[in-house]
N, C-alpha and C positions, 0 to 999 in steps of 0.2 A: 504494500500500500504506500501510498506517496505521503510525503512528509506533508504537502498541503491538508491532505484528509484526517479531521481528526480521528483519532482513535477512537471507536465507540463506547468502549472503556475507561474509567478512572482506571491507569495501571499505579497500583498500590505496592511499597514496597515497606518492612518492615525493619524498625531499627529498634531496638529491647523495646515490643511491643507497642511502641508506635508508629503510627502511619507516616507514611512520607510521599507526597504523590508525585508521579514522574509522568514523563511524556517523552516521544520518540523528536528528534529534531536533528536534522542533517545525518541522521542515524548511528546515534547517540545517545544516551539518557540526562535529562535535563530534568530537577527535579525543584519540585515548590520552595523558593528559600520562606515563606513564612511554616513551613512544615518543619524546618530542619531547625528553624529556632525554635520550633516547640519544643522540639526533640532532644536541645541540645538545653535550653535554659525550662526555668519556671516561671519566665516572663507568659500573663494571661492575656496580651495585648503584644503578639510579632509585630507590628505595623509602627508600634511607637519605640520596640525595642531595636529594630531595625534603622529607624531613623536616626536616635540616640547614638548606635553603631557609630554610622557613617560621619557624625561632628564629631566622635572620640578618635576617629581613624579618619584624617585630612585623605589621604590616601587613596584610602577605602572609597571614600565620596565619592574622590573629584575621578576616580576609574571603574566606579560601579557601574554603567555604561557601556562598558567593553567586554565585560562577563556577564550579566543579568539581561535576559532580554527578557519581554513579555509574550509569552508563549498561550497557547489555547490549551486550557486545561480542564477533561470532562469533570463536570461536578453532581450532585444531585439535580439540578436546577439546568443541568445542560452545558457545552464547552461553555468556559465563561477566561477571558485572560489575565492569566498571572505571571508575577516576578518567578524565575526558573533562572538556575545556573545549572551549568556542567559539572563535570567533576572535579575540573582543574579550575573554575569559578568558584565550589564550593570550597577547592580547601583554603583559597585568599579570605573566603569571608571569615571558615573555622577560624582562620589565626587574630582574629578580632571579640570573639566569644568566648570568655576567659570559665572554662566548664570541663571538668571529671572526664566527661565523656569523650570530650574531643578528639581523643588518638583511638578510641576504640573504632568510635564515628567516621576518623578517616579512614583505618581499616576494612570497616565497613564498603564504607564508599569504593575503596578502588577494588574489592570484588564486587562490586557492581557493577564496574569499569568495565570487569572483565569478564564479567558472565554477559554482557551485551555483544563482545567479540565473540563468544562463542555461539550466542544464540544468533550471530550473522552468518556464522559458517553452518551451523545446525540448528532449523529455524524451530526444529522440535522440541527443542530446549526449555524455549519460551513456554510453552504448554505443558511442557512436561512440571514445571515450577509454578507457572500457576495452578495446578491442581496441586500441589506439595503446599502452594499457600492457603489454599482455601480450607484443606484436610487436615495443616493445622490450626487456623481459627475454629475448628470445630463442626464443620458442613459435612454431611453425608455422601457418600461416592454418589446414589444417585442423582442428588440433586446437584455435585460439581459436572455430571454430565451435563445436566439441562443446562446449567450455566456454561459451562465450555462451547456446546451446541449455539448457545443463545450469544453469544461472542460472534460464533464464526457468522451466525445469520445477519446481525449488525456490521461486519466488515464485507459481506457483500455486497448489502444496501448501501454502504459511504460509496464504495468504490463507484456503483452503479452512478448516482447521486455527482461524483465527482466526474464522469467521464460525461453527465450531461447537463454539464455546463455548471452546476452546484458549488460554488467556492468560498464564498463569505462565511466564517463563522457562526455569522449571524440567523444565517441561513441554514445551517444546520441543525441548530438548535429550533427554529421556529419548524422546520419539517418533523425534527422528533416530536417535537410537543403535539402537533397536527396530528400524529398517529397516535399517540398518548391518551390526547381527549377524546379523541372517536373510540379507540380503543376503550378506556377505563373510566373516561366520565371527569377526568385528571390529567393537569399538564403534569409533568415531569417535579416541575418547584412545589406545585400542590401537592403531588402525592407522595414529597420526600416529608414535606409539612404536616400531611396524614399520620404519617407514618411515625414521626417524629424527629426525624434525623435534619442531623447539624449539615456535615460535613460527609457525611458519610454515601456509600458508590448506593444509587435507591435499587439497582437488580440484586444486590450482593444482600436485601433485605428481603427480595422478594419470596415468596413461599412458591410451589411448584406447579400451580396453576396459576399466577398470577407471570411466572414465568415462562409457562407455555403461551399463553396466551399474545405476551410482549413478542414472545417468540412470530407469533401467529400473525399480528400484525402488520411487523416488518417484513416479512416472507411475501406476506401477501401484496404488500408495498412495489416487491422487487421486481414479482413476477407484473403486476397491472401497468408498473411502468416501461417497466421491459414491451408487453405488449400492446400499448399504447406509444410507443416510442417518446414519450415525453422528453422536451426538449427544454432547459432552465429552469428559474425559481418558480414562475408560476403555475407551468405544470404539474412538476416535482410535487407542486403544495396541493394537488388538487387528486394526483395518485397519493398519497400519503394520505388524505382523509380518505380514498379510497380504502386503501388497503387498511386504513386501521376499521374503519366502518367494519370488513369482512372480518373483523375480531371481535370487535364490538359487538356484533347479531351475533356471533355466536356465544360470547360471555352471558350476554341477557337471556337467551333460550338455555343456555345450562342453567345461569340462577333461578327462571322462571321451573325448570323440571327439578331442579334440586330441593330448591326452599332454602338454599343459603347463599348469602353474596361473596363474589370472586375477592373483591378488591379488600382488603384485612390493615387494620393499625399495626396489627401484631408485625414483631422484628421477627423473620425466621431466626434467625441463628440465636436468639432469643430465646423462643420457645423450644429450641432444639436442645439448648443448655437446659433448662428447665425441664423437659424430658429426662434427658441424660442423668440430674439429680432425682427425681423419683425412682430412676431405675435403677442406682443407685442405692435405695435406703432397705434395711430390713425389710422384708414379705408385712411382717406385723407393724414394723411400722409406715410403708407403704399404703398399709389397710386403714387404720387410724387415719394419717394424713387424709383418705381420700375420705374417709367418713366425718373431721370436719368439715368439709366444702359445705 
């Protein structure tokens, strides 16, 4: 995929437990500098500790510029652009963030350096780590399948998207949400806001029918614009309510034959934890447990 198209995905990387969000750029990893001062300080405001930075280090200011560029970065709410350095950006800024972690962090970082060269020679790589991350956040094989699946069906839609005429940021985001609302009744910001999340990727929250279904959308996105040959943003925008429409009737004909609704507040990996502790406890007191409810 071309470094214009963004990646469907927040790709998330993980540093002692915290998020760090990256993106692919001249193909290389370039990742969120307010992610990496989370990660690195207990500053609850990156934006103003970052700025602080840059008057303590003359340096740092007057050549931040040359390493941080504003890169499209998927969020809940859709790509939206952020401050992103490389790797050789991030370790100029480490040396301005006076923190414990910092030499772990760079260590960190340059196998991140280098597991990008690998997954350029063996793109399987990449897959193969994302399901090693998701398996340990706690996700089920079956359901990192749908989400693996539900990746690949989002990278053939950008690409589609990009090859006809699709290029503005801007425009990516307002086409997802287009399939989103027909789909689920929810833009993408709304139903991260449902859901309750900050910050966080809203598929990587989704449960397995709310993930078929995103699935279901998109697909159907691909193929109606494919045969429609749709040509630009206006088109694009009007196959995209197609195709999430053909998800939409069918969400509403299962809820109407079910008697219960697709679209859920609940976090999967939430309730999956919470499973996991019940299955956990003694038989008797499992039994108990369920007999307060």
């Amino acid at each position: 995929m071309s470094d214009l198209t963004p990646h469907p995905e927040t790709r998330i990387a993980l540093f002692q437990r915290k998020e760090i969000r990256r993106t692919i750029h001249n193909n290389e990893w370039w990742f969120v500098v307010e992610d990496v001062v989370l990660a690195l300080t207990d500053s609850t405001d990156p934006k103003q500790y970052v700025k602080r930075m840059k008057q303590r280090d003359p340096e740092l200011g007057k050549g931040w510029v040359q390493f941080v560029h504003t890169l499209s970065v998927d969020t809940t709410g859709g790509p939206q652009k952020m401050n992103c350095a490389n790797t050789e950006g991030l370790f100029r800024i480490i040396q301005s963030i006076p923190s414990p972690k910092a030499e772990p962090f760079k260590r960190w970082l340059a196998k991140a350096g280098y597991e990008r060269i690998q997954e350029i020679e063996d793109p399987e790589l990449a897959t193969k780590r994302t399901r090693a991350l998701y398996k340990a956040k706690g996700y089920s094989d079956d359901w990192i399948e749908k989400r693996l699946r539900s990746i690949a069906i989002r990278d053939e839609l950008t690409d589609e998207w990009q090859k006809r005429g699709v290029k503005e940021q801007r425009e990516y985001a307002i086409l997802t949400a287009e399939i989103s609302q027909a789909t689920f009744g929810l833009t993408p910001s709304q139903y991260a806001a449902f859901k309750r999340l900050k910050r966080e990727n809203l598929r990587d929250h989704m449960n397995d029918l709310e993930l078929i279904f995103s699935m279901l959308g998109e697909a159907a996105t691909t193929e109606i614009t494919r045969t429609r040959d749709a040509q630009g943003f206006p088109e694009n925008k009007e196959t995209a309510h197609a195709g999430g429409m053909v998800a939409g009737n069918a969400r509403r004909d299962l809820e109407k034959k079910s008697g219960r609704k697709v679209v859920t507040s609940e976090n999967y990996l939430a309730l999956m934890q919470s499973a996991k502790k019940v299955s956990q406890l003694k038989p008797g007191k499992r039994r108990k447990k369920a007999g307060n409810k």
